[in-house]
PLY file of the C-alpha trace (Angstrom):
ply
format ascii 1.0
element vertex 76
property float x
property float y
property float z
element edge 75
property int vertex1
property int vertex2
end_header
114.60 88.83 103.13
114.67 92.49 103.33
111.89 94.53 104.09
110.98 97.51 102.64
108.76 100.26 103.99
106.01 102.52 102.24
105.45 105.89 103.93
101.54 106.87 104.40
100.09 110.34 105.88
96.52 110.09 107.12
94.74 112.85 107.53
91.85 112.87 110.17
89.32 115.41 109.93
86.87 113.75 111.85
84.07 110.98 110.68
82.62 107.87 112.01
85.63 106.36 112.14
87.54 108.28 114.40
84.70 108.63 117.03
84.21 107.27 120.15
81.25 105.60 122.27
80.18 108.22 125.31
77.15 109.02 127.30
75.92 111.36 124.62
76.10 108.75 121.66
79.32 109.33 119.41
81.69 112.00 119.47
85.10 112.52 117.34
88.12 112.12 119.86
91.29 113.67 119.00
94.16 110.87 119.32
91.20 108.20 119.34
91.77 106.95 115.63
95.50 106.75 116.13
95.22 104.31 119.26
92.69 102.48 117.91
94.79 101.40 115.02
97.87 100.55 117.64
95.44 98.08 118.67
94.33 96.36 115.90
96.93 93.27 114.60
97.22 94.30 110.60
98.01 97.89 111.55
100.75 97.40 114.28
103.45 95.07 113.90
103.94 93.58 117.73
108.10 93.03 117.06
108.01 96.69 116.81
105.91 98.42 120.35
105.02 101.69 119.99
106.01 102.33 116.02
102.85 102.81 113.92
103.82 100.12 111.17
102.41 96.80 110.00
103.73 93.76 110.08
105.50 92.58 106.19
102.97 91.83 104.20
103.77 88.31 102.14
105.87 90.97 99.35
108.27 91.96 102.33
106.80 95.20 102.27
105.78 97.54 105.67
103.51 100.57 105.77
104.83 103.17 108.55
102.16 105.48 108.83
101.33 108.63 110.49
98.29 110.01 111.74
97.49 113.71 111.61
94.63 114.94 112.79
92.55 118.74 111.79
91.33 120.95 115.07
88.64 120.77 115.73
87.56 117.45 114.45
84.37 117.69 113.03
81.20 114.99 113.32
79.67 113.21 110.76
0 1
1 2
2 3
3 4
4 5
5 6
6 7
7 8
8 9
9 10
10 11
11 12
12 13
13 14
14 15
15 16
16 17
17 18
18 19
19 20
20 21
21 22
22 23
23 24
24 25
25 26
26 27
27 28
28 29
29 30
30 31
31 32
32 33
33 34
34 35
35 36
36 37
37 38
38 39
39 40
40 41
41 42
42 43
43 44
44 45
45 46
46 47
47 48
48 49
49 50
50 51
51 52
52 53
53 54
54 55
55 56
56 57
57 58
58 59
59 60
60 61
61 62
62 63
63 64
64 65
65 66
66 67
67 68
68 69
69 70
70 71
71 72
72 73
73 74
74 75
């Protein structure tokens, strides 16, 4: 089967989501959202280390995505 890919930008400008746990409560991290997806099975395929793209999905298709991120990220 050959697998094809669909490109996705994602744009982080900050948000719940992209925040981390700290002393002070939650703050947005820049690069925080990005390695948080790395680590999370449907969002990093583990035949391919370091390459942000899923795993085929049951259609033989991949997402390769890329994660930009605004400065400065902003809170929720």
């Amino acid at each position: 089967m050959t697998v094809s890919e669909t490109r996705v930008l994602l744009l982080h400008t900050g948000g719940t989501i992209g925040m981390r746990h700290t002393d002070r409560g939650y703050e947005p991290a820049a690069g925080y959202l990005a390695a948080r997806l790395a680590q999370i099975p449907a969002f990093h395929d583990p035949e391919l280390p370091g390459e942000p793209v899923t795993s085929p999905s049951r259609f033989g298709r991949r997402i390769r995505y890329e994660v930009v991120e605004s400065e400065p990220l902003l809170d929720s």
